[in-house]
C-alpha positions as CSV (number, residue, x, y, z in Angstrom):
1,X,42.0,-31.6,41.1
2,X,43.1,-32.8,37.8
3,X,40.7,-35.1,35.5
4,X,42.1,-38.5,35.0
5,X,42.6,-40.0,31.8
6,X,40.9,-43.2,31.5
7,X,42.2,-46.3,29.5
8,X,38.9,-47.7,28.2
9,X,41.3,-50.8,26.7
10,X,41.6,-51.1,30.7
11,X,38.2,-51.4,31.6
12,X,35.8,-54.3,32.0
13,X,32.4,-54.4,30.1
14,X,30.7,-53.5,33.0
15,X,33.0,-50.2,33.5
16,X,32.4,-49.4,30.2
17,X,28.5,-50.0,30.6
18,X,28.3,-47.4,33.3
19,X,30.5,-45.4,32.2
20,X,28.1,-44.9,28.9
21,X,25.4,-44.6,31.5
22,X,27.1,-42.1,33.3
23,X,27.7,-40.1,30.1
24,X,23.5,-41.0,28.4
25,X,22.1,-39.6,32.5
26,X,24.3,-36.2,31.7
27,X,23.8,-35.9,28.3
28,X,20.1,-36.1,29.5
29,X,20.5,-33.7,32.1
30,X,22.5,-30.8,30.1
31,X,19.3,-31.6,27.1
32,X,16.7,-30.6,29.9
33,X,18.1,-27.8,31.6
34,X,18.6,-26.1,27.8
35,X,14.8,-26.9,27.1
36,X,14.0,-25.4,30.4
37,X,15.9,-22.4,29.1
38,X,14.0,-22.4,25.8
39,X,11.2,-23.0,27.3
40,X,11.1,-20.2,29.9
41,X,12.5,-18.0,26.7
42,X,9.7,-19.0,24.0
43,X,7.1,-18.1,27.3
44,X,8.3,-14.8,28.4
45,X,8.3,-14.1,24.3
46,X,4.8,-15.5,23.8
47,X,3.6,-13.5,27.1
48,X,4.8,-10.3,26.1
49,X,3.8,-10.3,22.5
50,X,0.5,-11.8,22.8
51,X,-0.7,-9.0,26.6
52,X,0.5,-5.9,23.2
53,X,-1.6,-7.6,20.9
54,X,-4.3,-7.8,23.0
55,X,-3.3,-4.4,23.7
56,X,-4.1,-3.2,20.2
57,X,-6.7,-5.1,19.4
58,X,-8.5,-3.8,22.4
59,X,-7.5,-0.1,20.6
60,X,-8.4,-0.9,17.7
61,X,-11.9,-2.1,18.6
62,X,-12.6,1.3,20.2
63,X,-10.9,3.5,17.7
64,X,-13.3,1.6,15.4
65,X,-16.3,2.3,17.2
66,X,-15.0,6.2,17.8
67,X,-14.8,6.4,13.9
68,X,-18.2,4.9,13.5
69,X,-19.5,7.5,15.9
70,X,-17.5,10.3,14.6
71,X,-18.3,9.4,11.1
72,X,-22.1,9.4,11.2
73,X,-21.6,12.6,12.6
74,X,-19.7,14.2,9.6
75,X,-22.1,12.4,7.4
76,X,-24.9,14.7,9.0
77,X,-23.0,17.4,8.4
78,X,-21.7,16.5,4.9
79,X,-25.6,15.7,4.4
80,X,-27.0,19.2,5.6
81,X,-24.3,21.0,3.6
82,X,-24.9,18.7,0.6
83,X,-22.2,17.4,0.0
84,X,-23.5,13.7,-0.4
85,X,-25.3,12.3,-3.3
86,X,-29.4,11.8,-3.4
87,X,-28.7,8.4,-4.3
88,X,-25.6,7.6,-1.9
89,X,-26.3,4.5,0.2
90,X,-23.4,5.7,3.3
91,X,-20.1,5.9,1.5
92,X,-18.6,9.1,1.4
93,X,-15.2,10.9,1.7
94,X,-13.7,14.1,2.8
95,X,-10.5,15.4,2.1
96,X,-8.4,17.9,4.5
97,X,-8.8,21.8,3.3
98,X,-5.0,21.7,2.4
99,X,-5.6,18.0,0.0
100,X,-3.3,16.4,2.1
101,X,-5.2,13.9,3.5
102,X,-8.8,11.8,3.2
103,X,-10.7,9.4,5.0
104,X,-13.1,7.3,2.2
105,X,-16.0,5.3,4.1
106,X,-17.1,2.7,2.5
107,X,-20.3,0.5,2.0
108,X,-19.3,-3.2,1.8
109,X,-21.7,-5.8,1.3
110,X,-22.2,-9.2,0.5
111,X,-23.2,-10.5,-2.9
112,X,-25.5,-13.3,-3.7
113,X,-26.9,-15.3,-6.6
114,X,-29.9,-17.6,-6.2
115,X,-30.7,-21.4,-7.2
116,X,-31.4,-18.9,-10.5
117,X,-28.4,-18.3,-11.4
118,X,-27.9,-21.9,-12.1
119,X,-30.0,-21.9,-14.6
120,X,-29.2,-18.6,-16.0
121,X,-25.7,-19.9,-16.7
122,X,-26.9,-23.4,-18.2
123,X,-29.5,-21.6,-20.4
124,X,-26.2,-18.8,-21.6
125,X,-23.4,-21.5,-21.8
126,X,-26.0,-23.9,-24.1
127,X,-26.4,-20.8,-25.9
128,X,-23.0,-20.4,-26.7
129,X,-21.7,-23.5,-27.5
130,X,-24.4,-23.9,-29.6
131,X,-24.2,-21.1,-32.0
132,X,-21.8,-18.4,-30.8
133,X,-18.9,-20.5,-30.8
134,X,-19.4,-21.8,-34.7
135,X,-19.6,-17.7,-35.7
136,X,-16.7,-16.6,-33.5
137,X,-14.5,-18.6,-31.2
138,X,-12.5,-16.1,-29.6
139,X,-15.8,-14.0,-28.7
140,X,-17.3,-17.5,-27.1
141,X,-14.4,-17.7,-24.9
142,X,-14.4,-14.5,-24.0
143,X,-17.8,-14.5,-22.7
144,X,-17.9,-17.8,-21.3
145,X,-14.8,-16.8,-19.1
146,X,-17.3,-14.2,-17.3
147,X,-19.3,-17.3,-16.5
148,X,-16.3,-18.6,-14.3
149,X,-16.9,-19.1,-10.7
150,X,-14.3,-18.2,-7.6
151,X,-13.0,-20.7,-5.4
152,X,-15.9,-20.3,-3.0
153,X,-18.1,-21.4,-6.3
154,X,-20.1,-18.1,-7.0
155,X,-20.4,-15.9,-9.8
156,X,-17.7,-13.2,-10.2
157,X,-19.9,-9.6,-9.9
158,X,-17.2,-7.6,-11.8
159,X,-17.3,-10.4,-14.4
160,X,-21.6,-10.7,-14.8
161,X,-21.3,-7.0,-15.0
162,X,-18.9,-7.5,-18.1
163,X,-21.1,-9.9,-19.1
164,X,-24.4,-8.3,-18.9
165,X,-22.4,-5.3,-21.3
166,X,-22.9,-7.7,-23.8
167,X,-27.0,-8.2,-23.5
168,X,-27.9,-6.8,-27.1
169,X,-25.9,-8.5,-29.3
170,X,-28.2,-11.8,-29.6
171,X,-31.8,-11.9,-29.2
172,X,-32.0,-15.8,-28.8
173,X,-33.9,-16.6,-26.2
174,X,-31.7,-19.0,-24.4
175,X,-29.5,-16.1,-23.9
176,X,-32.2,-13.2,-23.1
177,X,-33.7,-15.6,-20.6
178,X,-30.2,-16.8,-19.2
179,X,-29.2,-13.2,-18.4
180,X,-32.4,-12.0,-17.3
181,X,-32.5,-14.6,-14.9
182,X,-29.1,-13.8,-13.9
183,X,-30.2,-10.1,-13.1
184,X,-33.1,-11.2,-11.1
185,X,-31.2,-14.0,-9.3
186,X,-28.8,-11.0,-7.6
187,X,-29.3,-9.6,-4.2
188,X,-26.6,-8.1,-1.6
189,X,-26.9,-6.9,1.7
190,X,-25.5,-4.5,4.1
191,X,-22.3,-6.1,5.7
192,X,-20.4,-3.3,7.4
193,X,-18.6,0.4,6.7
194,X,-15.5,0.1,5.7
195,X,-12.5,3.1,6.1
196,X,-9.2,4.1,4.5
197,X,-7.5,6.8,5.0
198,X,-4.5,8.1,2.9
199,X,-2.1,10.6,2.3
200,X,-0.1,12.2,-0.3
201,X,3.6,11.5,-0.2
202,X,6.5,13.7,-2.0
203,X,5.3,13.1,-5.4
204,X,1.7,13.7,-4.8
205,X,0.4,10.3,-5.3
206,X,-2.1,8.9,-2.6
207,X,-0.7,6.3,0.0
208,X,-3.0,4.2,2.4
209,X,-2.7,3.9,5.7
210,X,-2.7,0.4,6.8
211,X,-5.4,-0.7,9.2
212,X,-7.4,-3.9,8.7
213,X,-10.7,-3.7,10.8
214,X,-12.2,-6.2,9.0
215,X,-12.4,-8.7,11.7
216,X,-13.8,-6.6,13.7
């Protein structure tokens, strides 16, 4: 059966009205059935991806817990044959007989500075301005940039440590105080062990293997 042309000049208003209703209602249709596609699609993808990611996780959570087992182990070991330092606090690493490959542990922790340190670095910067920055400029900026704080608004370690490098060049005792009060504001604690392992590639350079467990 062959379509017939239709002479819209030939229709009435009305024709033409349900003839556009006609066209909106399968318009409509043809939109829904490809969203149910999609939809079943975008599903089937989520349902898939997301049961091997759990998949992983799941693995990864017990390889973790294997390594921390496994690891306390060798750290016995590595103890008894001493092959860890007096004054190690857990990190450690070994490195296959042939050096092709090493697992580090790590100790991470967490860094703090007390309501001290507030002071610390108003006594220092007060210091600075005051009578560092008239002798030498460039050396005021450089050591008030170690006073900077992260996004999270603490104190930089790395950059207290560069800091504190500078303790015996002034004796005034807005900046003894300051940095003595920095040092006795500082605490950390144990968070977790962390692990990396690596291996040497063609050129004998150290590559990391990629596994985040820090979530976990």
């Amino acid at each position: 059966m062959q379509n017939r042309s239709i002479n819209i000049n030939e229709l009435s208003t009305l024709e033409l009205e349900k003839l556009l209703a006609e066209k909106k209602k399968a318009e409509k249709q043809q939109r829904m059935a490809e969203k149910a596609i999609y939809e079943k699609h975008k599903d089937g993808t989520i349902e898939l991806l997301w049961e091997e990611a759990n998949e992983l996780a799941l693995a990864t959570a017990r390889f973790k817990n294997k390594l921390h087992t496994v690891m306390d182990l060798q750290a016995e070991k590595l103890n008894q044959y001493g092959g860890i330092r007096g004054n190690s606090k857990g990190g450690f690493a070994i490195v296959h007989s042939n050096g092709s490959k090493n697992i580090t542990r790590r100790r991470d922790t967490d860094r703090f500075w007390d309501e001290r340190a507030t002071k610390a670095v108003g006594l220092i910067k007060d210091f600075l301005s005051d009578t560092v920055k008239k002798r030498d400029a460039q050396l005021h900026d450089i050591l008030m940039s170690f006073l900077e704080r992260n996004v999270k608004g603490d104190l930089e370690y790395a950059k207290v440590m560069d800091l504190l490098k500078h303790e015996d060049k002034f004796n005034d005792v807005r900046w003894v105080s300051g940095l003595q009060l920095i040092k006795e504001s500082y605490s950390q604690s144990f968070k977790a062990f962390g692990y990396e392992f690596k291996k040497r590639n063609q050129s004998g350079k150290w590559e990391s293997l990629s596994l985040n467990f820090s979530s976990l």
